[in-house]
C-alpha positions in Angstrom: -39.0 -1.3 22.0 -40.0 1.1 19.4 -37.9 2.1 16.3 -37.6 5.6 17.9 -36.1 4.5 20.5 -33.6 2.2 19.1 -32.6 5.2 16.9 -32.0 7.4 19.1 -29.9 4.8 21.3 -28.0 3.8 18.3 -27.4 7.9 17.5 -25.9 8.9 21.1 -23.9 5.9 21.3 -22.2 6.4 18.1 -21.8 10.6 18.7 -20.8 9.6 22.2 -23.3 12.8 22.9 -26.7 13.6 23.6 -26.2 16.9 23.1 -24.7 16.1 19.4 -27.1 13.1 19.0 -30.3 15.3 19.5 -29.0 17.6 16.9 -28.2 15.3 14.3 -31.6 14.1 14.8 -33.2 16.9 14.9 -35.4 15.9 18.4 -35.2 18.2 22.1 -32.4 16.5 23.9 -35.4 15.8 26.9 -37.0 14.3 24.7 -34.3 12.2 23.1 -32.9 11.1 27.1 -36.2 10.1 27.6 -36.1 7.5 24.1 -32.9 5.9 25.8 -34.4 5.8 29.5 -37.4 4.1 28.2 -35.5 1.5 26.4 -33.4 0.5 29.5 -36.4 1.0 32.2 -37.9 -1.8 29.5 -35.0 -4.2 28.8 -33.6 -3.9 32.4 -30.4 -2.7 31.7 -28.2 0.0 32.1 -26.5 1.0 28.9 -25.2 4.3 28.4 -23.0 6.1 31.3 -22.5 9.5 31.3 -19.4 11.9 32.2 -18.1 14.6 32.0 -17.4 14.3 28.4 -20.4 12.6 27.5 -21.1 9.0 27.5 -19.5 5.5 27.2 -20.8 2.6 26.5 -21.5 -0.6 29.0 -21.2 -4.0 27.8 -25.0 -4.7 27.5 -25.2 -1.2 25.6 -22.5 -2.5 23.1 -24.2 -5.3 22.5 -27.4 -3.7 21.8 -26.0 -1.0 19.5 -24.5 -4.1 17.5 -28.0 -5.4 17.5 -29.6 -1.9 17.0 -27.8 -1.0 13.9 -28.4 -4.7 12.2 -32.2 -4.0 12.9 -32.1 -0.4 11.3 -30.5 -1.4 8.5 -33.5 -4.0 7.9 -36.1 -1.6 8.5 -34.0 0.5 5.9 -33.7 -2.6 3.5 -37.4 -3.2 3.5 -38.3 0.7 2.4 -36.3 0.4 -0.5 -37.5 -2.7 -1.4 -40.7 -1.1 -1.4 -39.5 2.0 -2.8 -38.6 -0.2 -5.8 -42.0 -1.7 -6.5 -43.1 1.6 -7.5 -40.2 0.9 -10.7 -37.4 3.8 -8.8 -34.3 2.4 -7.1 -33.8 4.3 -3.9 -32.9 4.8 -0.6 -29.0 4.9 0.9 -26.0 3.4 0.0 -22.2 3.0 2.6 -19.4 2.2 0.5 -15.8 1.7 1.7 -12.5 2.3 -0.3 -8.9 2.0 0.3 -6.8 5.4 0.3 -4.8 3.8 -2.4 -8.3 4.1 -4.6 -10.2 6.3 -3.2 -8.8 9.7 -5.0 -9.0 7.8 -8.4 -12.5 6.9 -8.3 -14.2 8.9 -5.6 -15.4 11.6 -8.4 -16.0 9.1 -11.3 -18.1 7.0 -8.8 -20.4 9.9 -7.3 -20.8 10.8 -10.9 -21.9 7.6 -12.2 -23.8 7.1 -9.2 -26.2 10.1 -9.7 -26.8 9.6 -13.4 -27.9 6.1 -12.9 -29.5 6.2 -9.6 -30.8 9.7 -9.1 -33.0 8.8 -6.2 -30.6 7.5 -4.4 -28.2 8.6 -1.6 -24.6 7.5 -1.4 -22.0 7.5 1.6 -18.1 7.2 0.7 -15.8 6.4 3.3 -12.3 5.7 2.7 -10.4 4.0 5.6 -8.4 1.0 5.7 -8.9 -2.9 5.5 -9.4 -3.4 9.2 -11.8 -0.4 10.1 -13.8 -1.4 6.5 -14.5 -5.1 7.7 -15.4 -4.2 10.9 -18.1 -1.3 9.1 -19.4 -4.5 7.2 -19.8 -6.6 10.5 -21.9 -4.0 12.3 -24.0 -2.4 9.4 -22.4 0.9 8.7 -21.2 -0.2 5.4 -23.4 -1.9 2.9 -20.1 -2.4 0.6 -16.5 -2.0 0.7 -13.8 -2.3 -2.4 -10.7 -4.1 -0.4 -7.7 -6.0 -1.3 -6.7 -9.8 -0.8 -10.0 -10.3 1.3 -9.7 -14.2 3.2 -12.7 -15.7 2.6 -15.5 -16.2 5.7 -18.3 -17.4 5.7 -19.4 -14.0 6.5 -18.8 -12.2 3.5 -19.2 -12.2 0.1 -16.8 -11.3 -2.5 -16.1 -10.4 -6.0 -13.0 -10.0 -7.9 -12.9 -6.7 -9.7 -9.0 -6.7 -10.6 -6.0 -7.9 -10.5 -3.3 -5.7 -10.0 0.3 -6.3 -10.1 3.1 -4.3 -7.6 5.8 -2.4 -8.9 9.0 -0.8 -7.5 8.5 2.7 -7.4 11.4 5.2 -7.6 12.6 8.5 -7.8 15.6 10.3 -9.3 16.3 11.5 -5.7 16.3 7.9 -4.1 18.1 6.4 -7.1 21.1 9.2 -6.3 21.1 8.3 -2.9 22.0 4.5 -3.6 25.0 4.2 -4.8 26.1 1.5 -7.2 22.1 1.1 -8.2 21.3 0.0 -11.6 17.4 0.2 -12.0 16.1 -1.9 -14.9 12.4 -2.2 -16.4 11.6 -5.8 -15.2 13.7 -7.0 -11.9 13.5 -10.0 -9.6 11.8 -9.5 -6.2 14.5 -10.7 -4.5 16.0 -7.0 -5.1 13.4 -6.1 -2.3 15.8 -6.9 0.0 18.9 -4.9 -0.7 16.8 -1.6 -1.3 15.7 0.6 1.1 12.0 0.4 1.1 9.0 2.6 2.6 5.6 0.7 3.4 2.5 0.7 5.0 2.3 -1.6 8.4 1.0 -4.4 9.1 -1.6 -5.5 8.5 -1.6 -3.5 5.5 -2.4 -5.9 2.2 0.4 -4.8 0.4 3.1 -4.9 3.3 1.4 -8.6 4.1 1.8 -9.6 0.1 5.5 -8.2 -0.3 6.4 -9.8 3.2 5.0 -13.4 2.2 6.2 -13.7 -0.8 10.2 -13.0 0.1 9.4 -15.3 3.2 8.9 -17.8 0.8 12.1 -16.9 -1.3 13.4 -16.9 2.5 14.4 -13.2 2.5 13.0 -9.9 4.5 12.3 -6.7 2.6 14.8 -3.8 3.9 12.2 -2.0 5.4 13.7 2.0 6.5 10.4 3.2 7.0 6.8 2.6 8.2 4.5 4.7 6.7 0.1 4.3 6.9 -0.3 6.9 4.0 0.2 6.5 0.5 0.7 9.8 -0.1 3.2 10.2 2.5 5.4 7.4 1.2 5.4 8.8 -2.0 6.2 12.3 -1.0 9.1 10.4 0.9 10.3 8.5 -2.4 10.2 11.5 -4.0 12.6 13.5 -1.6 14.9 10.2 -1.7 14.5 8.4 1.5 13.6 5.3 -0.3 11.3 3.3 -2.9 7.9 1.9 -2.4 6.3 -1.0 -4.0 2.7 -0.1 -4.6 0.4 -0.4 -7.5 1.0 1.6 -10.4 -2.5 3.9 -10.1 -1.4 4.8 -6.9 0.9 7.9 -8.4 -2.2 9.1 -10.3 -2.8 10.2 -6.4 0.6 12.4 -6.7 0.8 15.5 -8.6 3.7 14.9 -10.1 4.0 11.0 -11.3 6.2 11.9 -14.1 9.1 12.6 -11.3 8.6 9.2 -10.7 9.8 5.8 -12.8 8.1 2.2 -12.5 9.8 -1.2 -12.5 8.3 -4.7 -12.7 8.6 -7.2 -10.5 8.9 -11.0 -11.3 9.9 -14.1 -10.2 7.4 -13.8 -8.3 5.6 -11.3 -9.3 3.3 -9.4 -6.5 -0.3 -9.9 -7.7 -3.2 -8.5 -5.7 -6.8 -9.2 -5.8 -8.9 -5.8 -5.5 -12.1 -6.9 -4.3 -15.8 -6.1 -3.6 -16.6 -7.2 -0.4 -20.2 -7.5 1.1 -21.8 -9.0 4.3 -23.2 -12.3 3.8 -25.9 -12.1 7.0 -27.5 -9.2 5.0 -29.8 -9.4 2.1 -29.2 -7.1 -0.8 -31.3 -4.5 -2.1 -32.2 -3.8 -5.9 -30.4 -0.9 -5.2 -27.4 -2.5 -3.6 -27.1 -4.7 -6.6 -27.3 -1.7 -8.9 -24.3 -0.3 -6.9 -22.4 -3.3 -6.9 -22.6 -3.4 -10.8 -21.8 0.9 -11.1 -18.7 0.1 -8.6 -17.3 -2.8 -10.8 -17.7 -0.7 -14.2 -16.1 2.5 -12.5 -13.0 0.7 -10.8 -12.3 -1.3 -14.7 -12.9 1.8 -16.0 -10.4 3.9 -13.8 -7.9 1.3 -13.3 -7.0 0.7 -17.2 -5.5 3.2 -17.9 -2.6 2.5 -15.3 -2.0 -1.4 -15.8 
């Protein structure tokens, strides 16, 4: 096996295209076939089989693209660890974020990220708690900012805030329930005589809000399932209901002052906004640098909203 060859394995499998991997790499599509047949003539498998559509992935080929990425990203590791005896962090950077976050800090972040690491390149993907852990596990992401992460042995975390839930309302929803008397602070128990619009499970902030009535031994009234924060919002604001998110999350509408916020207590909802990392990979100088710009950029943003 030859780096080459790897690469260009890893590249079609993920594209799902040879035609699409050979451009992205910028190779003769003969000559990039030729990179993948080599590699299975050698290792005695078959791992890519193609159709009409392009090509899927046998089991042996999904193991080695798990195996192909992990040895990448170490040949990747090692020239910016080089790159950073010559005294200039470097190289490439994958960092996850929540939808709920990722409008709030995407442009801060870049920002920060080019003033103090201009020979760097950065990667922002926003997705949500399952797809980031699973970017972590197989390489793609060298870093992702999640919520109430369990610990694993496989991971290392870091808590960059704690953030309490509030009741979100509008002067539409509040119309449409009769009888409603919205105050500033409330007990959660009122969770489960409003009509509420969340994310699914297993969403962290539909798992918190469900857990914590359990243990008051009521359900949230939930009218609506929603995987979109802007969606539920846009919902709240036409009246169909209230949400219980954190309060940053309106700075994602473009009109929060149509909106009104109401604390929660007794218990309150308190989640852990977290930097997660893979503990099977070692960290660059670079990575660390990141880690460090992320936590000052998420304090930063997040402030002005607690």
């Amino acid at each position: 096996m030859d780096l080459k060859q790897i690469e260009s394995f890893v590249r079609v499998a993920e594209l799902g295209s040879f035609t699409r991997a050979a451009a992205a790499l910028g190779i003769p599509q003969p000559l990039l076939s030729r990179h993948v047949r080599q590699l299975e003539v050698e290792l005695r498998q078959t791992f890519l089989l193609r159709n009409g559509r392009g090509v899927t992935l046998t089991e042996p080929g999904l193991v080695l693209l798990e195996h192909g990425r992990g040895i990448l990203h170490q040949v990747a590791l090692a020239r910016e660890d080089l790159e950073s005896t010559r005294g200039a962090l470097g190289g490439h950077v994958s960092i996850g974020l929540p939808p709920s976050l990722s409008k709030l800090i995407t442009v801060p972040l870049t920002l920060e990220f080019r003033k103090r690491l201009p020979n760097a390149r950065l990667t922002l993907t926003e997705g949500f708690s399952v797809a980031m852990n699973e970017g972590l596990r197989s390489g793609r992401l060298d870093m992702a900012v999640l919520y109430n992460t369990p610990h694993s042995p496989e991971i290392e975390t870091r808590v960059l805030h704690r953030e309490t839930l509030v009741l979100i309302a509008s002067e539409a929803s509040i119309k449409r329930t009769p009888g409603l008397a919205l105050k500033s602070k409330m007990p959660l128990s009122v969770l489960a005589n409003l009509p509420l619009i969340a994310p699914s499970r297993p969403n962290a902030f539909r798992i918190l809000i469900d857990t914590e009535l359990d243990h008051l031994r009521c359900k949230p009234h939930i009218v609506l399932e929603v995987d979109g924060l802007n969606a539920i919002l846009e919902l709240v604001g036409e009246g169909l209901g209230f949400a219980v998110l954190p309060p940053y999350t309106l700075s994602n509408f473009q009109r929060p002052h149509t909106f009104t916020t109401h604390k929660l207590h007794s218990p309150q909802l308190v989640c852990e906004l977290m930097l997660v990392t893979s503990a099977r990979r070692p960290s660059t100088e670079t990575h660390k640098g990141v880690q460090a710009l992320v936590a000052d950029v998420v304090k930063t943003a997040i402030e002005g909203y607690s």
